[in-house]
Each structure stands twice: as C-alpha cells, then as structure tokens.
N, C-alpha and C positions, 0 to 999 in steps of 0.2 A: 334120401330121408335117413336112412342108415349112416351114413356118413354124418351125418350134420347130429341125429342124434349121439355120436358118439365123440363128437365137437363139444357139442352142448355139456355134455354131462364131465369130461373134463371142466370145462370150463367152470362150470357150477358146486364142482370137487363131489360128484355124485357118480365116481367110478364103481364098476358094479364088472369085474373079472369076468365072471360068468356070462357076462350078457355080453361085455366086449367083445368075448372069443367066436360067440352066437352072430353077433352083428360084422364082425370080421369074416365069419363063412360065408356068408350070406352075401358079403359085399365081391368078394372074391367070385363065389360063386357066379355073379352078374358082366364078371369081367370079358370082357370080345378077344377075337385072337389078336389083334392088333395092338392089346394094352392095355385099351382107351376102359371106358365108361360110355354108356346112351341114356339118353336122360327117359328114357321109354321103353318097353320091351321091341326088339331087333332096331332101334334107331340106330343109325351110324355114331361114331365118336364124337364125344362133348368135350371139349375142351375145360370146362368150368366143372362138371362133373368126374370130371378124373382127378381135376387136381383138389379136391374136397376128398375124395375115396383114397387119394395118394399120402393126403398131411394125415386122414383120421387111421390110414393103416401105418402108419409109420408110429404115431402117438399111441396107437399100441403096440408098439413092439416089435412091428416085422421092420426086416432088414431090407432096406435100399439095394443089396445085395440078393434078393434071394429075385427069383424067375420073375414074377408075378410087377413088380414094382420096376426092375428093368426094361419089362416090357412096355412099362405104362411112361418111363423115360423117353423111352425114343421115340413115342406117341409126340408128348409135348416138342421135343427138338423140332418134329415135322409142325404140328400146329402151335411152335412159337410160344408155346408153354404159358406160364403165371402170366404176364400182360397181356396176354391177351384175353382174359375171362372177364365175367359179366360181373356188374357192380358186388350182387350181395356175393359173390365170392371173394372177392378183392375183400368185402368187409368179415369175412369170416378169417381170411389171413390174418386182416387187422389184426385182430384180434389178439391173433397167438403168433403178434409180432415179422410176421412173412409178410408184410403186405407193407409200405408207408402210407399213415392213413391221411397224408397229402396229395396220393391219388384216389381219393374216392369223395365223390360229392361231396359239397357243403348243403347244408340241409339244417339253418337255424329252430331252435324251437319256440321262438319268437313268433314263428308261424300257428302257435296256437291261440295267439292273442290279434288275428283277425276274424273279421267276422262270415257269418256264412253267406253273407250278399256280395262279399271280397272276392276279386281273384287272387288264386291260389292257396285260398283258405283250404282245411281238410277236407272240407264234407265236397271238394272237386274230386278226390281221390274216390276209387269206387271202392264198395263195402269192404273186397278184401284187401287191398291195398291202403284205403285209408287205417286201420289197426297194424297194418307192417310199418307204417310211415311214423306215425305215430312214437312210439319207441324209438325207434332209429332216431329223428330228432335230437334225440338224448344222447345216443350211442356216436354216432356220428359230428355232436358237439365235447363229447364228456373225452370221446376216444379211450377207451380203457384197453389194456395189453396184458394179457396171460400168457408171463413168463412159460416157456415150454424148456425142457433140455436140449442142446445144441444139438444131438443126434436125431434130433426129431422135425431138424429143420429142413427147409426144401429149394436147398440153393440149386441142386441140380435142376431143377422144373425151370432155372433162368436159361436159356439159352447162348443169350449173347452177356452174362453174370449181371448180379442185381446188381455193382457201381455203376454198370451203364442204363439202367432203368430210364425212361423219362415216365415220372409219374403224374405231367398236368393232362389233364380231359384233354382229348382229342378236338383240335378246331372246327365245328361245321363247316364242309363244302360251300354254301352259301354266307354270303356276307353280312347279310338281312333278312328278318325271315325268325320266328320262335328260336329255334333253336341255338342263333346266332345273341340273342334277349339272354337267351337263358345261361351260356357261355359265358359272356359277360356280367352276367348278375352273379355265377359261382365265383368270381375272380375278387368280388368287391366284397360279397360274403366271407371270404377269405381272411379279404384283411379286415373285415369287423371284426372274428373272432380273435386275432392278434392284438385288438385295443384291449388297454387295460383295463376301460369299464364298459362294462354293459347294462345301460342301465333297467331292462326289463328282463333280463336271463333271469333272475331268482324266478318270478313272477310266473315268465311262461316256461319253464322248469316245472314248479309245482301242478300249473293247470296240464301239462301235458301226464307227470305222474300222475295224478288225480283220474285224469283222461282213460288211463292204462288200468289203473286198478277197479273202475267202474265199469268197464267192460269185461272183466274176468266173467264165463259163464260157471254155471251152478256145477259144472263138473270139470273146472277147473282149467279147460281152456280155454283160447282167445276167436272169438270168430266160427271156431269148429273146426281152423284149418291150421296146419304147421305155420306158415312164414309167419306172422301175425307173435302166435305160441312161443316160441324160439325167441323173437325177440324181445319180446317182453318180458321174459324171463331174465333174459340177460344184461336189460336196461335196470331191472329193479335189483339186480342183483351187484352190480356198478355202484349203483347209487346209494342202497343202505342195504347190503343184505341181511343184517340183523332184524329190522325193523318189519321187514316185508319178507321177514320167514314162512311165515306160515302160507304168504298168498301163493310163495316159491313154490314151496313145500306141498303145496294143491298140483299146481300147476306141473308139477315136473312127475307126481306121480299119475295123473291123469293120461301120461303118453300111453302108460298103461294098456287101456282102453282102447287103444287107439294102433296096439302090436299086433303082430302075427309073429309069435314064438313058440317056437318044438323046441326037442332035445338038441338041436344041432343050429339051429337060425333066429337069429331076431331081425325085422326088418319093421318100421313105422309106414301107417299108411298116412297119407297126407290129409281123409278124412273120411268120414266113413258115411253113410246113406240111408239108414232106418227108415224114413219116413218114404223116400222116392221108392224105395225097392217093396213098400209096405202096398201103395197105392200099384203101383205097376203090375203087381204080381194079383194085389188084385181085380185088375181092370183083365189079365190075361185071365184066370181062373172064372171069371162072367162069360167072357169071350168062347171057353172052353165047355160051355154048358152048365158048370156049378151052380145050384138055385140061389137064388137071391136072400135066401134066410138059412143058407147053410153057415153052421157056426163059425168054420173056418172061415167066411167072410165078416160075419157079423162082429165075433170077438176082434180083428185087427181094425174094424169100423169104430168101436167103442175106444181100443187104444190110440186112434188117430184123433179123435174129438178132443181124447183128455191131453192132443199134442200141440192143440192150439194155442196161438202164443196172443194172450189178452192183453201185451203190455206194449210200449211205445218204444222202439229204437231208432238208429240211428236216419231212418228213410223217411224220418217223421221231420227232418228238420230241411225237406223241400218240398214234403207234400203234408203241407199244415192242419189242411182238415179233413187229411186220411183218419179214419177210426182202427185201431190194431184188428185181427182177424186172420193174418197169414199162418202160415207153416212151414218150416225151416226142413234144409234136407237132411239133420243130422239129429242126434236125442237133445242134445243141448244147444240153442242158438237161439236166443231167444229176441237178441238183439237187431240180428239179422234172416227176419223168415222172406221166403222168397215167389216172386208171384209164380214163376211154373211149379212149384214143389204144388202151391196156393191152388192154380186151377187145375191140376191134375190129381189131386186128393178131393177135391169137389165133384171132380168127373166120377170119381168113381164111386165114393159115400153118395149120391144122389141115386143111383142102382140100388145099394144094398138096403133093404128091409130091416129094421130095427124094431124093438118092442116097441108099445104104444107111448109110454114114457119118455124113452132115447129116440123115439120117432122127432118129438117135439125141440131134444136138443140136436138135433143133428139140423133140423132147419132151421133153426137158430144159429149155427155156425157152416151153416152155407151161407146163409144173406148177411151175415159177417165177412167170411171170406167172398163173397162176392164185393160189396161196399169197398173194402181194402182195394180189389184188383183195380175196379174202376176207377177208385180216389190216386192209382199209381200210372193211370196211363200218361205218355209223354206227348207234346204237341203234336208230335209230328202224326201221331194215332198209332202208334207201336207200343208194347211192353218192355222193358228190360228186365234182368234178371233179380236184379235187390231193391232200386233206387230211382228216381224218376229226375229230369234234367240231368243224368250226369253224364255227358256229352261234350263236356269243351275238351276241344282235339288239342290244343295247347300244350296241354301237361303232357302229351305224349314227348312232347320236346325236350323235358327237364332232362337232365342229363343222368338223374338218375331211373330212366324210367326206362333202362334198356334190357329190363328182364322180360317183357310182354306187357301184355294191356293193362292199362292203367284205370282206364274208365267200363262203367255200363251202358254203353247206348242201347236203344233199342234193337231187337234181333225177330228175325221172321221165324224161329223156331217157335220161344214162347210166343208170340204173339198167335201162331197158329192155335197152341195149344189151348188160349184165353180165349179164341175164338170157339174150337171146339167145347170149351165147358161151357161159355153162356149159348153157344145155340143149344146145346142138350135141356138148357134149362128155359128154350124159348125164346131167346132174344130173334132178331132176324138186323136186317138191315135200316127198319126206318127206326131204329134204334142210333142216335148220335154220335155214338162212340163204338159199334159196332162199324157201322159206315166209313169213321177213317180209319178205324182200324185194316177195313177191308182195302182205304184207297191207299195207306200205307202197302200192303201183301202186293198191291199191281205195281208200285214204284221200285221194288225190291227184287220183282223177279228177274234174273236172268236170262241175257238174250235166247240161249238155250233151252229155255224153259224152267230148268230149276227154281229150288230157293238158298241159300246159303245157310248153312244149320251151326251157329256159334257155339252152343254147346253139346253135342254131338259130332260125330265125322262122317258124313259132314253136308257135302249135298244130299243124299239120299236121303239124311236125318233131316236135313232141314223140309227139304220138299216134304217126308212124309208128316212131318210137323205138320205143315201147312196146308194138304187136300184136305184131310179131315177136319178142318177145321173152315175150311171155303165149305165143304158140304154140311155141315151141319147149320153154316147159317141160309140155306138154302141157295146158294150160288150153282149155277147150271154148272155140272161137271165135265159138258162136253162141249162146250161152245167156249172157244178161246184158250184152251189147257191142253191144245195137239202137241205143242211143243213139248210140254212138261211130260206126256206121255211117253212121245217120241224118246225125251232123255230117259226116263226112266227102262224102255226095252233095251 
C-alpha cells in the first residue's frame, strides 16, 4: 500500500518530500533478509510486491546501488523478476512506461453498455472488484504513460533483458474450456482496439466516467477500499484532470484518513473497520458482564443506528425488491453495506437497552436490517458477503482475474452469523429460509468436521461462525457435530 501510494502520488504530481522519506522507512523497514517484499506480515517473497517497493524506491531517490535494492535484485534474478508478476502490477509499470501495455489484458469499456441480465456485464464482478474494473476499462483502453527519468527505470528486474520479453497472455493448458473462450476473445479485442472506428467508445466511455464519479463516497473514497480508490483516481486524472479536479482533489486527500503516520513512517491501510470493531467489542463487553444500559454500550448503540445506510446501492440491481437497511464495515460506504457487518450489529443492538424514545428506533432498524438480510439470501440458502447471485465461476477465467477472487458466492462463515442473529431474534427452523439456510451449513461441512471461514483464517473462524449459529436456531449440539468437535480439540 505504501508503494503504490507513493506510485500514485507521483503520478498524480502530488509529491509530498516529507511523507516520501516517511513512506520510504516504512517500506524499507518491512523488507525480509532475502530482499524480497511479503504481501502480509512474515509471508514469504512476492514477487509483484517487490517489484512495486523496487520502482516506488527508486522514484524516490534511492540508488540501485545502495544494499537494500541489490538485495531485492537478486530476489527477482531467482524469481524471474518483472514477467513474471500479477496483472495490476504489469499495469502500474504501464504506467511509468516499464511495462508494454501490450502485455496486459484487453478490457474494452464497451462492457458498460450491457445489460445486467448479460454475461459478463459489471454487476458479475463482485462489489469490490466490480469499482476496480470499472476504471481500468478506461485505463487499459486509454493506456496513458508517465514519463519517469531514465535512472529510475527497472531494466535490471529483466532477467533475461526487456528485448527479449514475450509480452502475449500466457496460452491455457486446455484447449476448450472458459479460459481458452476467454484467451481468444482477448486476442480479437485487441485488434478491435487497432480499428480506426469505434463506433460506441465515446458512448461507453462517458457511461463508464459517469459510473466512477457516482460512486465516489461522501469521504472521498471509492468502495472504502484502496484498489477501486487508486484507480479511479488515476482514470479521471488521464482523462480530464482539470475538469475532475476537485473529485481528485477529495479523493487523494481522503487517503488521509486512511494513514498510520508518526514522525518517522507513513504506511496506508487498505481499509479500515469502525462499525465491525464497534459491534464486536460490544458484543464482547455484554459477554464480560457490562450491564445492558451502561453508557459505554448505549452511546456506541446510538452511533451505530445513525450508521444505517437507508439508500439503495449497487446489490440492489439483483435483488429488486430488497428494501435498503444494511450496514457497511467502514464510516463511509454507503453503497456497498454488507450482510455480516448487517447481522452482527443486529446481534448486538438487540442486547443493549436504549431509552424509551431510541427503544422504538432501534426496532425500527432491526426489522429493517433484518428485511434487507432476508431479501439478499442466495438460492442455494447461504449469504454472501455484499451481493446476492454473484456466483458465475466463469469470470474467474478472464485473464485478467489472476489477482484472487473475483466473485461473492455464498460462504458458511456469514451464513452462520445470519443464522446466529435471527435465532436470538426467534426465528427456528420451520421458518423457510432458516431451513435452507440450515441445509446449505450440512452441504458445506467438511469431511472433517469443519466449516471453511472465507473471511476469517480460517477453519477455526469459519466453524466458530457456524456452531453458534446451529445453536441458536435450536439444532441439537450433540447429535451429529462429533466430528466438528473432534477437529476442533
């Protein structure tokens, strides 16, 4: 994140000395003896994250020559250096001209003038990937390149020298089969973008700009997350940076928000958690004996009400006659609020005591945030995290989709969780949607007993998701669940 914010802020000519030097320690600081970069604390060497920590220390200033960056040389020699990293790295070289942007997906923005009954329209993309996708569109048809100085380039991260690059996508193993679809649709996309006209680019150009500036949230980020943020900044700033000053101009100070800087370190978090950490802390503090109308519960009950988001986003355009009601993990997201943030701030404002007054809107926005959950369950009787249907495994095949998951399926973590808040609130099983939800948890268990925890790490998390949420809707805790104990001793 450091890296890239200090990618960004070149790019966007929003050099700031001070914080360089700050976000340079800090990067340095994270560096392994080997050279490398880990995309996580004590992960092994990232290949794509070194050479991001490599171009953004060099662009400020440190020498190719000095320990630190030599080290991180003979990192790449061994792991084959710049070809071999992950798309959006390839497209951050773009950028600053290290990269040919003839190895990096085609990705017309054309794609914003189908519809959402289409495949591979946006709204297949999940919540945070469809706002990354979006932009890039742009980026990756517009291709724009910031000139850097020659000494700040990264011929040495070529191993075998950039003349011998092959920069076309790598062929799928299979001959037939999505991925092989998808290979060949980047090849044909290719040479559309070589014709001289195109005759709906102005078109779906503008609806995708449009797309981008109507998602900016009220505190100046995209989504509440970096990837999304980053590039959108950098699509609108391509495109007319004059015109779309001021959305920049939100946007680029709102990272802000989003630092951890002392006297000596800047580093960006990739998002931050107000609301999760609001409910959690007070679901532990009940747990801990705290009374139910002690103000320390009561006042962060009242800032959670006023955190509901009454307004309609993106998850409304596959579940039609959802009514809004959720609540997002971050202070601004309003676009995207999400069912476990949803029924685990339910779980826990259903506990706390409120005056007589705030008694009345608090169960006004539980049977809101309830309605929402239920209106987002998916066929199969599971929850996912933002989105309901978004599940075609396809897109995973796009070639550019080799950064991780692309989609929301349903996951047995939330699901337990959605479980655990409507049994607190009564439901049981001759409740409809209770029921598959529950025959969804049997189909999902692992031979072992486990549950698999998606957002969490990982089985432990997911299982613990999931018993509390079998017992609350009154499922015998000991009949059938030996396994699941067994794993857990």
């Amino acid at each position: 994140m450091a890296s890239e914010y200090l990618l960004l802020s070149y790019y966007l000519g929003k050099s700031d000395k001070n914080r360089w030097r700050k976000a340079c320690n800090y990067i340095l600081s994270k560096q392994r003896e080997d050279g490398s970069w880990g995309q996580y604390y004590q992960a092994p060497g990232d290949v794509s994250t070194s050479v991001e920590a490599y171009l953004a220390l060099k662009l400020a200033g440190h020498s190719p020559e000095s320990s630190q960056l030599r080290k991180n040389t003979g990192f790449h020699c061994v792991m084959w250096g710049v070809p071999n990293t992950r798309v959006f790295t390839k497209i951050w070289l773009a950028l600053f001209g290290q990269w040919d942007w003839n190895g990096t997906p085609n990705m017309p923005p054309e794609l914003m003038l189908l519809p959402s009954w289409a495949p591979f329209n946006i709204y297949e993309f999940s919540s945070w990937a469809r706002p990354t996708v979006v932009p890039l569109l742009l980026v990756l048809t517009r291709r724009p390149t910031c000139q850097i100085p020659k000494w700040a380039w990264i011929d040495e991260l070529y191993p075998k020298g950039r003349a011998k690059v092959d920069y076309s996508l790598p062929k799928p193993p299979a001959k037939l089969g999505w991925a092989s679809l998808f290979y060949h649709l980047d090849r044909l996309v290719g040479l559309y973008h070589r014709l001289p006209v195109h005759p709906l680019r102005s078109l779906a150009e503008r609806r995708a700009i449009r797309w981008v500036l109507d998602h900016q949230e009220a505190d100046g980020s995209w989504a509440g997350i970096q990837p999304p943020w980053v590039y959108s900044l950098i699509a609108l700033h391509h495109l007319d940076a004059l015109s779309h000053e001021p959305v920049i101009e939100k946007g680029f100070d709102a990272f802000d928000k989003f630092a951890i800087e002392d006297e000596e370190t800047f580093n960006l978090q990739g998002c931050i958690s107000p609301v999760w950490d609001t409910c959690l802390a007070q679901l532990a503090l009940i747990e801990s004996g705290v009374s139910l109308d002690d103000p320390m519960v009561t006042h962060s009950t009242e800032w959670l009400l006023d955190q509901q988001i009454l307004t309609t986003g993106d998850w409304k355009v596959k579940a039609k006659n959802a009514q809004p009601g959720g609540w997002a993990f971050e202070f601004h997201n309003d676009l995207y609020p999400d069912i476990d943030d949803t029924a685990v701030v339910i779980m826990a404002m259903q506990k706390i005591t409120l005056s007589e007054g705030k008694e009345a809107l608090k169960a006004e926005a539980i049977e809101r945030g309830v309605s929402w959950i239920l209106a987002m369950q998916n066929r199969n009787g599971g929850w996912a995290a933002f989105d309901r249907g978004n599940d075609s495994r396809y897109m995973t095949q796009l070639p550019f989709s080799d950064f991780g998951e692309t989609l929301d399926p349903p996951s047995a973590d939330v699901t337990g969780h959605v479980l655990e808040m409507l049994g607190r609130l009564g439901y049981s099983r001759k409740n409809a949607a209770i029921d598959k939800a529950y025959r969804y948890l049997l189909r999902e268990q692992e031979q072992d007993g486990p549950w698999f925890g998606r957002w969490g790490v990982n089985f432990i998390y997911g299982t613990g998701s999931v018993l509390p949420g079998l017992a609350a809707i009154g499922e015998d805790m000991e009949e059938g669940l030996c396994s699941t104990i067994y794993y857990l001793d």
